[in-house]
C-alpha positions in Angstrom: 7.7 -12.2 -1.8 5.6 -12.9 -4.7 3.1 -15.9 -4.2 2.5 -18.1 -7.3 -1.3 -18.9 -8.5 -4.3 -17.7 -7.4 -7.1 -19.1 -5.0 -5.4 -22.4 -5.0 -4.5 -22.6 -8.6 -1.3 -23.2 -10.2 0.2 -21.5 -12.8 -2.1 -18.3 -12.4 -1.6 -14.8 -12.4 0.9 -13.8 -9.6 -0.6 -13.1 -5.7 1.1 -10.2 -4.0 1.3 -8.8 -0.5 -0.7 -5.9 0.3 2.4 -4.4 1.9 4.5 -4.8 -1.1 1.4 -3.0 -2.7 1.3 0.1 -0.3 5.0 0.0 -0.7 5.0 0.3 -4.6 2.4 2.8 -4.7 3.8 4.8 -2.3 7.1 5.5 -4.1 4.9 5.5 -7.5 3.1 8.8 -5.7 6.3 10.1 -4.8 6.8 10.6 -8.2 11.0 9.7 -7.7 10.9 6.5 -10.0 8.3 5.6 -12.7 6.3 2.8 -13.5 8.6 1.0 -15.5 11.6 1.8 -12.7 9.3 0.3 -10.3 8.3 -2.5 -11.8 12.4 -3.5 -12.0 13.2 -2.5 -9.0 10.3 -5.0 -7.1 10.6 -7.5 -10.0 7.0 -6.9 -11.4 5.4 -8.4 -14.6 4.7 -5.4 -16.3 4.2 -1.7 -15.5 0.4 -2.3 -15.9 0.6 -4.0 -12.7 2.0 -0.7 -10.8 -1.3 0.5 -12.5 -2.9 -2.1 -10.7 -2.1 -1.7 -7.7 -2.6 2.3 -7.5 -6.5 1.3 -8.6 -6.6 -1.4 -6.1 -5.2 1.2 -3.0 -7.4 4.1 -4.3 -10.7 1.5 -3.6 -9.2 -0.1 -0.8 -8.5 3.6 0.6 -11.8 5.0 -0.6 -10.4 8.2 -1.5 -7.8 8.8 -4.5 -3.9 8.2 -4.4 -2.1 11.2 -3.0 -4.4 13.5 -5.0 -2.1 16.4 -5.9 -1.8 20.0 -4.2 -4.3 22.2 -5.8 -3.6 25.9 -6.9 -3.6 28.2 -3.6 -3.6 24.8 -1.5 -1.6 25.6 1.2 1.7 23.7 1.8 0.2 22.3 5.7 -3.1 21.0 4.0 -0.8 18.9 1.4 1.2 17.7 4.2 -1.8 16.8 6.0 -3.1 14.4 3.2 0.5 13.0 3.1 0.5 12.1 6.8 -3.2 11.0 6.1 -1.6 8.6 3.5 1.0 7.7 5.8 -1.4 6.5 8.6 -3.6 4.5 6.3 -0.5 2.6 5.0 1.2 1.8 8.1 -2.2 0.5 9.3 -2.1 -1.5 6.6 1.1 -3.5 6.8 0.5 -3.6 10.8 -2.9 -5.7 10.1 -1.0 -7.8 7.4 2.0 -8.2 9.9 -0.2 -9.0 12.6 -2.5 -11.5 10.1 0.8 -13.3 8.9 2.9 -13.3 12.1 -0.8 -14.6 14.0 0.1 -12.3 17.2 -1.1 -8.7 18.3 1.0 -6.0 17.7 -1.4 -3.1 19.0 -1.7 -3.4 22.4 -5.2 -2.7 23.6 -5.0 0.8 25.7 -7.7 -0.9 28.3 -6.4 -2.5 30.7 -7.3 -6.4 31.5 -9.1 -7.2 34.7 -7.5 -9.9 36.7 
């Protein structure tokens, strides 16, 4: 899952898939395991790079990583930016899918002229 060297060159820092990304941040903002747990579990180098990865999806994203529920928030507002979150992700991993597996896996909704 993890692809060696960067830009071409060996023996570089580690290159990892933006879905494994979305993935680890995800269940980082979840809050059910911590850095260090997470960076076992998906065989990380160091819990700095779970670190990494939040700060790399909060620019990619443009907004920050599941920003918490603020006093008097209401509950359908939270759940909003969670399904917001949600989207985003799986719009993610679709493009990356789509980019690695080279085929189109959203369908246009217009129709072709033949």
């Amino acid at each position: 899952m993890v692809q060696k060297g960067r830009k071409g060159k060996a023996g570089g820092m580690p290159v990892y898939p933006e879905s494994l990304k979305i993935a680890v941040v995800h269940e980082y903002q979840t809050g059910t395991l911590s850095q260090q747990q997470l960076c076992e579990k998906y065989q990380l180098r160091s819990a700095s790079t779970v670190r990494d990865f939040v700060r790399w999806y909060e620019k990619w994203s443009s907004q920050p990583a599941a920003p918490p529920a603020l006093p008097g928030e209401s509950e359908s507002s939270a759940a909003l930016k969670e399904a917001q979150l949600r989207i985003m992700a799986l719009e993610l991993l679709i493009k990356n899918a789509e980019k690695e597996l080279g085929v189109d896996i959203i369908k246009s909704l217009v129709p072709n002229s033949h």
